[in-house]
C-alpha positions in Angstrom: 129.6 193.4 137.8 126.7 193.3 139.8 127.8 192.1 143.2 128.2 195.5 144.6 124.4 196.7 144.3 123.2 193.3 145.4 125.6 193.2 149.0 124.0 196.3 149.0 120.4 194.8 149.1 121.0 191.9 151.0 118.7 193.2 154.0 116.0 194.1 151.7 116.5 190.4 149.5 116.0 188.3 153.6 113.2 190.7 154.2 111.8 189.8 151.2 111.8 186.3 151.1 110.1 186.7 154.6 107.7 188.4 153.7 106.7 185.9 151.0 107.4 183.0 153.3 104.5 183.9 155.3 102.0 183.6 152.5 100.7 179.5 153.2 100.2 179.5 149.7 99.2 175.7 149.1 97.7 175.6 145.6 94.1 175.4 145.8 92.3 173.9 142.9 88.9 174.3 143.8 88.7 178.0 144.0 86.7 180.3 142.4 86.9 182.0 138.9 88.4 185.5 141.0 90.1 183.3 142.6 91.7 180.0 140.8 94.2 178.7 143.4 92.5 180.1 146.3 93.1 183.4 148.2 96.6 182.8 149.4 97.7 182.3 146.1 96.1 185.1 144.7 97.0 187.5 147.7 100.9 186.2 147.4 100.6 187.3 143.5 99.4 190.4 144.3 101.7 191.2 146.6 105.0 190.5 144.4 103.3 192.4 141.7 103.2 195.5 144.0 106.4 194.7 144.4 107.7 194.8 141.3 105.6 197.8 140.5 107.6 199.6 143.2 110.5 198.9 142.0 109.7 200.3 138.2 109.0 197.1 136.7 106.4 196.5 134.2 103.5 194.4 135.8 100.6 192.3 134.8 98.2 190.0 136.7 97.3 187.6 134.4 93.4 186.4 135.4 94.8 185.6 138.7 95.9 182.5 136.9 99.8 183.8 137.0 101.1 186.7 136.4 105.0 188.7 135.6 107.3 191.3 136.3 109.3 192.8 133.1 112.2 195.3 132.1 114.0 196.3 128.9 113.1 196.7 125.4 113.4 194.7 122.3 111.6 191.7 120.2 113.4 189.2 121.9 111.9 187.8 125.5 114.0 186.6 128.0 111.8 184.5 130.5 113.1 183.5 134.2 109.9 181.5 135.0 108.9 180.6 138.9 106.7 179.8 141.1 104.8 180.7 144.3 102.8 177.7 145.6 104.4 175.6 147.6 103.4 172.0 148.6 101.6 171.6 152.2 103.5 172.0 155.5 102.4 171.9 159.4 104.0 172.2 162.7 102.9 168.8 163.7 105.2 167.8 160.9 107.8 168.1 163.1 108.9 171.4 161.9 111.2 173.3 164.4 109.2 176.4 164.3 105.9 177.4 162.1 106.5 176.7 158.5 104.8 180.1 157.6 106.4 181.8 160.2 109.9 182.4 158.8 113.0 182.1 160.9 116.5 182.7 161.0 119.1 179.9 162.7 122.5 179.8 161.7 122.7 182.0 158.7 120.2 179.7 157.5 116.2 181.2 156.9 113.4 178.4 157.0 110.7 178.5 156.2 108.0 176.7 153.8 109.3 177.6 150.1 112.8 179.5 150.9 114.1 177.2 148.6 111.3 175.7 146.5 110.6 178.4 144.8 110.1 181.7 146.9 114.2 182.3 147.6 115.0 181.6 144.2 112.4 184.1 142.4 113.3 186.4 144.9 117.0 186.3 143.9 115.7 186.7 140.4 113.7 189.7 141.0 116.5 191.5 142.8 119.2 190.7 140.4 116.9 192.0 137.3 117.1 195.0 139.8 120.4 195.2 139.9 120.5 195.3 135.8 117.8 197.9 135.3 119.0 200.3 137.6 122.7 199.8 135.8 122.6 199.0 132.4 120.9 199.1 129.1 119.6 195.9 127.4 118.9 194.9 124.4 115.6 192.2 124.7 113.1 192.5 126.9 113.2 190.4 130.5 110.2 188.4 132.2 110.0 187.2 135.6 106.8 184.9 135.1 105.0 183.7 138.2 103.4 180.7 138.4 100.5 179.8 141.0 99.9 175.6 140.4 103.7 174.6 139.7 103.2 171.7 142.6 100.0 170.4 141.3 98.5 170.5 138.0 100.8 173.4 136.2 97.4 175.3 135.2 98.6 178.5 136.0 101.8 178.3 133.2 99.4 175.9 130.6 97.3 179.4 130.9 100.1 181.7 130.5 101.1 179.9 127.0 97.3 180.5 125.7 97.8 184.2 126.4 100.6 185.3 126.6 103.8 185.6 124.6 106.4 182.7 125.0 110.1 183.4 125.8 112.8 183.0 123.3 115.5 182.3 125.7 115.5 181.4 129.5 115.8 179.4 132.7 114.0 177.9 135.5 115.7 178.8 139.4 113.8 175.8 140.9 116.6 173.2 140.7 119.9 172.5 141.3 122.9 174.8 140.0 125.4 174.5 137.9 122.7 173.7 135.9 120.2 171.2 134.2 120.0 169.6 131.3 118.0 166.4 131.5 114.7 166.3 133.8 113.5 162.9 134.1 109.8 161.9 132.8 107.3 162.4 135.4 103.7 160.1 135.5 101.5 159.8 138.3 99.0 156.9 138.4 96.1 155.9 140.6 95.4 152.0 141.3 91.8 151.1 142.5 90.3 147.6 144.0 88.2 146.0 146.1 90.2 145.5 149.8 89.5 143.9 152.8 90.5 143.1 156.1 89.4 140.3 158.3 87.4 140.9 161.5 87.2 144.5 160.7 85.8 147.2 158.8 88.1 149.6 157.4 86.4 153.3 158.5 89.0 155.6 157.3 92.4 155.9 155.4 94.4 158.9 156.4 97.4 160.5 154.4 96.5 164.3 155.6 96.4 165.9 152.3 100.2 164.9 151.5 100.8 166.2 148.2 101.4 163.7 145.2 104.9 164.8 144.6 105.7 164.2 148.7 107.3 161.2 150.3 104.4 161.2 152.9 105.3 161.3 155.9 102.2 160.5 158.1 99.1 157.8 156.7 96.6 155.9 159.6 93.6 153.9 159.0 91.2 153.8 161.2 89.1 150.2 161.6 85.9 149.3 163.3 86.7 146.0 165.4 84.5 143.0 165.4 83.9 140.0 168.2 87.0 138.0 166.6 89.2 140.8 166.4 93.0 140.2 167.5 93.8 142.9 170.1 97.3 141.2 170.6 99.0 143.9 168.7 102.1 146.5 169.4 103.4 149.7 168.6 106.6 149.6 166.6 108.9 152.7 166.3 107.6 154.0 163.8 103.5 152.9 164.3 101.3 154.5 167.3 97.7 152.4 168.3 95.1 154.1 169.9 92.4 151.5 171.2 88.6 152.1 172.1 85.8 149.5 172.7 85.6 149.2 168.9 87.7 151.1 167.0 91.7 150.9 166.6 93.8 153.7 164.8 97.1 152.7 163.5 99.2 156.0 162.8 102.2 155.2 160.8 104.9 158.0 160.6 107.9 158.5 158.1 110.2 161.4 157.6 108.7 163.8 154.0 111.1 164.3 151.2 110.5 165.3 147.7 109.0 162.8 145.2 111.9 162.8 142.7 114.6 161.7 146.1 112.5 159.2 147.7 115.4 157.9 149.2 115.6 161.2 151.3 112.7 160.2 153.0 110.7 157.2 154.7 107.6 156.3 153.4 104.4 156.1 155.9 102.4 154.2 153.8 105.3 151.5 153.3 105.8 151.0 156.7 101.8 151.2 157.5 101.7 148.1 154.6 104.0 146.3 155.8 102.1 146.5 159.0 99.0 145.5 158.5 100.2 142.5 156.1 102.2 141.5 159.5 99.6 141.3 161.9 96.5 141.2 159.6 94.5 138.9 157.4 93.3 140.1 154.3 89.6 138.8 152.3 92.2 138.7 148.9 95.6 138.8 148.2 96.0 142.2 146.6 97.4 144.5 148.6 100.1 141.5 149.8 101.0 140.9 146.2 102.0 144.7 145.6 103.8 144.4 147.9 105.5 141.6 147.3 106.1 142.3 143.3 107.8 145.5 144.3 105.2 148.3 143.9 106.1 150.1 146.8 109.7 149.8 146.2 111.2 153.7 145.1 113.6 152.8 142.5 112.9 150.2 139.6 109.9 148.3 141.5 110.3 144.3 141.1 107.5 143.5 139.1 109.3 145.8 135.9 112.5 143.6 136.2 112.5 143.1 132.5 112.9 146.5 131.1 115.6 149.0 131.1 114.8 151.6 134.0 118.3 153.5 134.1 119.9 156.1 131.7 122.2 158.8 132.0 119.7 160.8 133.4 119.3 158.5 136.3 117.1 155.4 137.2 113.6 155.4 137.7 112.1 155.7 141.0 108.2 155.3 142.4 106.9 157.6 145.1 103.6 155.7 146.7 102.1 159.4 147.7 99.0 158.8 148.7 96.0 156.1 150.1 92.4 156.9 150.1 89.7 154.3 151.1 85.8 155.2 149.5 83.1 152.6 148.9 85.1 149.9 149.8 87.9 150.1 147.3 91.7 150.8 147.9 92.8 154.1 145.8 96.9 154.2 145.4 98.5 157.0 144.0 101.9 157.0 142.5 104.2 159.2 141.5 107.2 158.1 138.9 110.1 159.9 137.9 110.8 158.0 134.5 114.5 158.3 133.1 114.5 160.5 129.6 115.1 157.9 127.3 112.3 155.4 128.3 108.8 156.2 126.7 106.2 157.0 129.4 103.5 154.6 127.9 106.1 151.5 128.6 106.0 152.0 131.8 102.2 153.0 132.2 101.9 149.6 129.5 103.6 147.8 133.4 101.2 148.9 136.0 97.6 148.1 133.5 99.5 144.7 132.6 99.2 144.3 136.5 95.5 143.7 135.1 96.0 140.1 134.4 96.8 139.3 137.8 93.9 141.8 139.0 90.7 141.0 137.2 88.9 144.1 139.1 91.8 146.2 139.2 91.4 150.2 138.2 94.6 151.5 136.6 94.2 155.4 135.4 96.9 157.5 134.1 96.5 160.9 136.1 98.9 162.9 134.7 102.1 163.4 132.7 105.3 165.6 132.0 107.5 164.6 129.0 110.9 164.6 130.0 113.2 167.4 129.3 117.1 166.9 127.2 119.4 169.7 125.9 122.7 168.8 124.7 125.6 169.6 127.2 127.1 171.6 124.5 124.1 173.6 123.9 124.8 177.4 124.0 122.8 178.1 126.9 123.5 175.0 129.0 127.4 176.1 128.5 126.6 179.8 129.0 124.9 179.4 132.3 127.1 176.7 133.7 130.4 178.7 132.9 128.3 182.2 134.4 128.4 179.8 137.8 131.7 177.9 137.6 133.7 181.5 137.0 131.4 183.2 139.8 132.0 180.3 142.1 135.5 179.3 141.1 134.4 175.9 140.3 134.4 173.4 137.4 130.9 172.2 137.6 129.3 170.1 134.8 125.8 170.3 133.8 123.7 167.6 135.6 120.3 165.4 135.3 117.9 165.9 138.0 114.4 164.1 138.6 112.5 166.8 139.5 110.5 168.7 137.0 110.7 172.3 136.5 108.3 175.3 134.4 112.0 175.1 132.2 110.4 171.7 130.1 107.2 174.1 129.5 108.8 176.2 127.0 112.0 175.1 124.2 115.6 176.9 124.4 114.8 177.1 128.9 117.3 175.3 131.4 116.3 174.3 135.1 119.0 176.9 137.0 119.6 176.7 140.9 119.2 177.8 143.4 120.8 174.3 145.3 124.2 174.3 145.3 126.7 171.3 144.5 127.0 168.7 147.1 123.6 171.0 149.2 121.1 168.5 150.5 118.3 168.9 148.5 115.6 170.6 150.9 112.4 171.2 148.8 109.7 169.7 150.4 111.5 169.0 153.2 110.4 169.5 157.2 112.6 172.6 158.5 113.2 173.7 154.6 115.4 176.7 154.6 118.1 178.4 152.3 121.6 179.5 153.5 121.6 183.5 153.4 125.2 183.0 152.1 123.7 181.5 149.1 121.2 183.4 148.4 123.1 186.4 148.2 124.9 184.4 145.9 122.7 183.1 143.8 121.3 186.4 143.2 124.9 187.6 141.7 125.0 184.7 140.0 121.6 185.4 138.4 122.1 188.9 138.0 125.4 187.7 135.9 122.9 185.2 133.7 119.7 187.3 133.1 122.1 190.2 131.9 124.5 188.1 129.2 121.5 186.4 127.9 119.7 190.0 127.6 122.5 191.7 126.1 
């Protein structure tokens, strides 16, 4: 129905996304009441609002917090909810060209969020285009815009203080042909005492990663003493750099989103496993993690005893993050906990770890209850027959372990914008959307947003 108009604005849809693309628009959480997630954020809001005002869209800047682009009239609200951070990204990544800078290769565009979540909310925006410049509807549409979707999810905890809550929606920040179970997701921090013979431990590095990031660089960086083994050697995947008394260990992995920590390699695994070869530890702690399984990514040893799978998937563990102040060890850990297993069990696992650690720390730093629609739920069929007839396909709905704005708000899917049998690339080094599909996933949203609004 819509497929004309949107071939039509295919060159204006890449251009778009390129624009946005070179916004480095990394949630900042410690920026100013003018400007909550920092200027990027709040000049990237800005400038799709100015957008959407050209285009005849309704507009509102919400307290820089968020903000939303609207058409049509009516009681009911038909929410397509986004976002517009993105996690952090560098060319010493190993990213083929400047993650900020985006390029075409291949039909393919990369760049830092063309898939997670700038392509997709751009293919929303341009198929509500393609509606309001066609037909009539008969409930109002909101393309909501969220600032802090890859930290803390501020900017939407805001927008449900103050503003009006869809009825109906989705969430095109996940897989097609569509979602209806997102796994439970928990991040915990560990904190004790740690040690290594012969040196002092000066610095622990993991360069900001992100909590929800399979890191892919950590170092430490120790002050040798007189008895200090110098007998040590690089490995493929561990650089030294050696002064009179210092040594830097770099370890280096390959990033991958938190919720497929099987996509990636883990630099503070292999930096572990390092130092517990060729090191001697004060205590045993940081040997006995490892050991008991708590850098393992899916069902970690030492929770053996209790279920960890459903139909949603099994659970998996993303060690994110290592800091080292005052002498203590600070782990951070991100789990992606199936939808049928109560988060406190599992946070119940990692304080038992207590009794083995009299001085252990164990905080719970944040949650997200899982998200479950029936497969037979109006809008889970709705949507996932929309794609299967515009892609010729017989998709069924699927389980994911990511965690999308769609578990912020009830009767809202999780809806694309990776395709069946796609490698997932959000958070990925070289991230980048086909312009095949996101041509088509703008005809395919245009098709949604208009029979829900209908």
């Amino acid at each position: 129905m819509f497929d004309e108009t949107i071939e039509n604005s295919k060159n204006e849809i890449i251009n778009t996304l390129c624009e946005l693309i070179k916004f480095p628009s990394v949630s900042d959480e410690s920026g100013t009441s003018q400007y909550p997630f920092g200027e990027e954020c709040n000049n990237i809001l800005n400038y799709v609002l100015e957008l959407g005002n050209s285009m005849g869209f309704k507009t509102k800047n919400i307290d820089a917090y968020c903000g939303y682009i609207e058409f049509g009239e009516g009681e009911e609200l038909v929410g397509i909810i986004g976002h517009l951070d993105v996690v952090p990204a560098n060319i010493e990544d190993g990213w083929t060209t400047p993650p900020f800078t985006p390029s075409i290769r291949d039909n393919k565009l990369f760049g830092r969020g063309s898939i997670d979540d700038k392509g997709p909310v751009v293919s929303a925006l341009y198929a509500m285009k393609a509606i309001k410049d066609s037909l009539s509807v008969s409930k109002r549409v909101r393309l909501i815009l969220g600032l802090n979707e890859e930290k803390s999810w501020k900017c939407i905890n805001y927008y449900k203080r103050h503003e009006e809550h869809p009825t109906i929606g989705f969430s095109p920040d996940a897989n097609f042909p569509g979602i209806y179970a997102e796994k439970g997701i928990m991040s915990i921090q560990l904190k004790n005492k740690f040690e290594i013979k012969d040196y002092t431990i000066l610095e622990i590095n993991c360069k900001n990663n992100a909590i929800n990031v399979v890191p892919k660089y950590c170092s430490i960086k120790l002050k040798k003493n007189y008895t200090a083994n110098s007998n040590l050697k690089e490995t493929e995947n561990i650089k030294l750099t050696e002064s009179d008394d210092t040594l830097l260990i770099e370890a280096f992995g390959i990033s991958a989103h938190s919720a497929h920590p099987e996509l990636g390699k883990n630099s503070i695994k292999i930096l572990v496993e390092y130092l517990i070869n060729n090191f001697e530890f004060t205590d045993s702690y940081l040997k006995t993690l490892y050991e008991i399984g708590l850098f393992d990514i899916e069902s970690p040893r030492f929770m053996s005893n209790t279920k960890l799978e459903d139909e949603s998937g099994i659970l998996t563990s993303n060690v994110a993050i290592l800091e080292y102040i005052n002498n203590e060890l600070i782990i951070y850990i991100n789990l992606r906990v199936p939808v049928s297993i109560a988060l406190d069990e599992i946070f119940f696992k990692y304080t038992n770890l207590k009794s083995t650690f009299s001085n252990l720390d164990v905080q719970k730093l944040g949650i997200q209850e899982p998200l479950f629609v029936e497969k037979d739920n109006y809008l889970v069929k709705t949507l996932v027959d929309i794609f299967n007839k515009k892609t010729n396909s017989s998709s069924l709905p699927i389980a994911i372990g990511g965690g999308t704005y769609a578990r912020a708000f009830p009767n809202c899917i999780s809806y694309g914008a990776t395709m069946p049998g796609d490698k997932d690339m959000c958070h990925q080094v070289d991230e980048f959307i086909e312009i095949d599909k996101l041509i088509l996933s703008t005809k395919i949203y245009a098709d949604a947003i208009y029979e829900l609004s209908k």
